[in-house]
C-alpha positions as CSV (number, residue, x, y, z in Angstrom):
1,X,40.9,117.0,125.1
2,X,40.7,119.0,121.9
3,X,43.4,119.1,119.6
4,X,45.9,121.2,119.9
5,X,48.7,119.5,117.8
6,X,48.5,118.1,114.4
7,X,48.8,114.2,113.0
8,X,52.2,116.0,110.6
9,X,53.4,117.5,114.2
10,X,53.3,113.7,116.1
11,X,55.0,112.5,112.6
12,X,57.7,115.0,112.2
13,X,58.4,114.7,116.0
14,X,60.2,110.9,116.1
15,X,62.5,111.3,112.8
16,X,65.5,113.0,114.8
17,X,65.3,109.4,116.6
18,X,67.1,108.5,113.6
19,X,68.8,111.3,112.2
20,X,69.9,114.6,114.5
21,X,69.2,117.6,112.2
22,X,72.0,119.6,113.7
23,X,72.4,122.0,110.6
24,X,72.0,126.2,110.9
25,X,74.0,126.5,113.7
26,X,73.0,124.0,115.8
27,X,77.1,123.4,118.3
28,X,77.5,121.0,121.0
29,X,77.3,122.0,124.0
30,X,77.9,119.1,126.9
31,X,77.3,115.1,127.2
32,X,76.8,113.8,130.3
33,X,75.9,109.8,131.3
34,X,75.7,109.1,126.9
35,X,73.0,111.7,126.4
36,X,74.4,114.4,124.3
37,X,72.9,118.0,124.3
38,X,73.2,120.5,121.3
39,X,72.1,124.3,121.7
40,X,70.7,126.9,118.6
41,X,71.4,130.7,119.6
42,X,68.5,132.5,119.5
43,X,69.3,136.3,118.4
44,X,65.6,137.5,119.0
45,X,65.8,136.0,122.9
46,X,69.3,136.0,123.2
47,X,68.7,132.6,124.7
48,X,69.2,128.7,123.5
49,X,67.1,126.1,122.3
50,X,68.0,122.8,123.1
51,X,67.9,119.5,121.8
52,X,69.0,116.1,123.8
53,X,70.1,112.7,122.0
54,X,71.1,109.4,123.9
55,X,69.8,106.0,125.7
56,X,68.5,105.6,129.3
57,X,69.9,102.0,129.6
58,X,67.4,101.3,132.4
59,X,64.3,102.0,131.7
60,X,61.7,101.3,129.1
61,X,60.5,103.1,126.5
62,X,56.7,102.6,127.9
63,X,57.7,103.3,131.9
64,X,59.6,107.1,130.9
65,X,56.4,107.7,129.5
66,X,54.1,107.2,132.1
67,X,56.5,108.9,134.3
68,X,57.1,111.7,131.6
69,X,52.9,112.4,131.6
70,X,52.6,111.9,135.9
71,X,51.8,114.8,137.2
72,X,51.2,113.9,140.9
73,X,54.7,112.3,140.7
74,X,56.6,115.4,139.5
75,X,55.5,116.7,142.5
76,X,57.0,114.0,144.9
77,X,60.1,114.0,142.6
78,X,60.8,118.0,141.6
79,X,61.7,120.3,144.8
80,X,61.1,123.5,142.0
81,X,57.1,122.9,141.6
82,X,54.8,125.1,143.4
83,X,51.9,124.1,141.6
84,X,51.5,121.8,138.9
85,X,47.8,120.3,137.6
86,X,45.9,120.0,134.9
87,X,42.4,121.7,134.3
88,X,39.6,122.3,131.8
89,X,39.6,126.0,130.7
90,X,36.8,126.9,129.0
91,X,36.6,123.4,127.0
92,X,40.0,123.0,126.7
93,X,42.1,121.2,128.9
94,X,45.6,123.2,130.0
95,X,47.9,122.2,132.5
96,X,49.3,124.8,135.2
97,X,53.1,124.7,136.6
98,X,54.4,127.2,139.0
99,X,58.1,126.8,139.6
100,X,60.1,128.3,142.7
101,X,62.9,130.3,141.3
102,X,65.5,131.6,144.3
103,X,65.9,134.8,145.8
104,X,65.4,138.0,144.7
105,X,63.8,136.1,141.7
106,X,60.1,136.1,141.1
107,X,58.8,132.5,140.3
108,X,57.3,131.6,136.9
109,X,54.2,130.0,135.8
110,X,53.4,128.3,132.6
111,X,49.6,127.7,131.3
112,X,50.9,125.0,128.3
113,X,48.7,122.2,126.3
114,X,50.5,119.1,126.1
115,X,49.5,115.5,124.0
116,X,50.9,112.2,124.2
117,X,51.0,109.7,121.1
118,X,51.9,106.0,121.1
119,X,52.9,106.0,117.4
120,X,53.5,103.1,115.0
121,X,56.1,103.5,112.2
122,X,57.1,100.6,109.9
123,X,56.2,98.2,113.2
124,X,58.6,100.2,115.2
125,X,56.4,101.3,118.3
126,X,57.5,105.3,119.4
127,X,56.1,106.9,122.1
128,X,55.8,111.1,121.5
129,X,54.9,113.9,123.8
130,X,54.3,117.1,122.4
131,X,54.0,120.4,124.9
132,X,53.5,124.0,124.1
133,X,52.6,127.7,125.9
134,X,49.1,128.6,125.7
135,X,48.2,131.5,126.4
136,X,45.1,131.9,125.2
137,X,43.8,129.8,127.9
138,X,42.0,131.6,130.6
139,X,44.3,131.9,133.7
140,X,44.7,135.4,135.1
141,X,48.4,135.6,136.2
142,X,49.3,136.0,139.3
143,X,50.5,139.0,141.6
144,X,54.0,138.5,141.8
145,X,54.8,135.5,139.4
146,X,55.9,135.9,135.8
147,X,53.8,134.0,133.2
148,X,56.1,132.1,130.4
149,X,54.7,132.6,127.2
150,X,57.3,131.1,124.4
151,X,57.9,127.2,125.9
152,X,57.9,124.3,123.4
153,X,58.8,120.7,123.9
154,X,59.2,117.7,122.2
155,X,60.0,114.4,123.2
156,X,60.3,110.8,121.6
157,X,61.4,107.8,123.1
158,X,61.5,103.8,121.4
159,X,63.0,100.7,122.7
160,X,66.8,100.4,122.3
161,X,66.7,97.1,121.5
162,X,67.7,96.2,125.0
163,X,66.4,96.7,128.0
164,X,66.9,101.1,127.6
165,X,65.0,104.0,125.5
166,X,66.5,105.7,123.2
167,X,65.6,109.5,123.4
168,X,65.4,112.9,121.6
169,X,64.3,116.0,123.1
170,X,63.6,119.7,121.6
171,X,62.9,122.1,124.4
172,X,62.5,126.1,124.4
173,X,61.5,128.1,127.4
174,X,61.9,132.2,127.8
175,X,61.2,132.5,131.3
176,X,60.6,136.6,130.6
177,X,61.1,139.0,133.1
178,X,64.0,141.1,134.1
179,X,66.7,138.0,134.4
180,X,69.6,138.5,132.0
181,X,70.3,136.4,128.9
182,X,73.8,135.4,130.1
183,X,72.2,134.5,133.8
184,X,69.9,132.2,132.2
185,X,72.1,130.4,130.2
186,X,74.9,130.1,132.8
187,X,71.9,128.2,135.3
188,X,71.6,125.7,131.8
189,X,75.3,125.3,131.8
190,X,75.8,124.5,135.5
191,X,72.4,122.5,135.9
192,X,73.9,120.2,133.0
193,X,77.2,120.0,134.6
194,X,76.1,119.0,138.0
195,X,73.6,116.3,136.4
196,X,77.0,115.0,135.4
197,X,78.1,114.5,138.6
């Protein structure tokens, strides 16, 4: 796979691990099972960026990984995915996700590059994922869906010291089209409230 993401990007990723940068407007916005999520207003969008801090107390760092990079399993797992694989494009390996949205919604597709890195950091073993959009791979949309172009994630994950990972995630997605701002952030507020449940 070629490189789409720097050595600096897999170094900068892990540090909120330690320290939540939460400055420039950055308000809570729900916690649910010890994991904490903060959202940043975008005025461009109109939408939020996310990020996510806690610990999954049962699982290891190494295991939410694998399952984090498993592709076939999303599918078993995710009744939203249409389509999800991973391909070589010209020389450069993409991965392609079509997610059902409901009715009268058109579903969405994403074309992203994504990179995992088992990192070591003064003998403290942290696992990073890095995702983004790219569109300059050669997929032609399709009739009928809308193609995401602005998504970004990051994730990093180390040992608790238990038996758990501790976890921060960044995540952006504009899922485009004709679906208002307040509509899309309402389906973020009720999807975390019902993962409380």
């Amino acid at each position: 796979m070629s490189l789409h993401f720097t050595d600096e990007d897999f170094l900068e990723a892990w540090k909120e691990l330690d320290k939540p940068q939460l400055e420039g407007g950055w308000e809570f916005f729900t916690e649910t099972m010890g994991v904490k999520i903060y959202r940043l207003y975008d005025k461009e969008t109109g939408l939020y960026e996310y990020k996510v801090f806690g610990v999954l107390a049962t699982c290891t760092p190494e295991l939410c990984a694998d399952v984090y990079m498993d592709l076939p399993y999303r599918k078993q797992w995710d009744g939203y995915v249409k389509e999800l694989h991973e391909k070589d494009y010209d020389g450069h390996s993409a991965i392609y996700w079509e997610v059902k949205y409901p009715f009268p919604l058109s579903n969405r597709d994403y074309v992203y590059v994504r990179e995992r890195r088992d990192v070591d950091v003064d003998s403290r073993k942290i696992w990073v994922v890095l995702a983004k959009s790219s569109p300059q791979s050669p997929l032609p949309e399709k009739s009928g869906v809308q193609r995401v172009n602005d998504y970004k994630q990051t994730v990093a994950m180390e040992s608790d010291g238990a038996c758990g990972t501790k976890v921060f995630m960044n995540y952006f997605d504009n899922p485009g089209g004709n679906i208002p701002t307040w509509l899309v952030n309402w389906a973020a507020k009720v999807s975390s409230d019902l993962s409380a449940m």
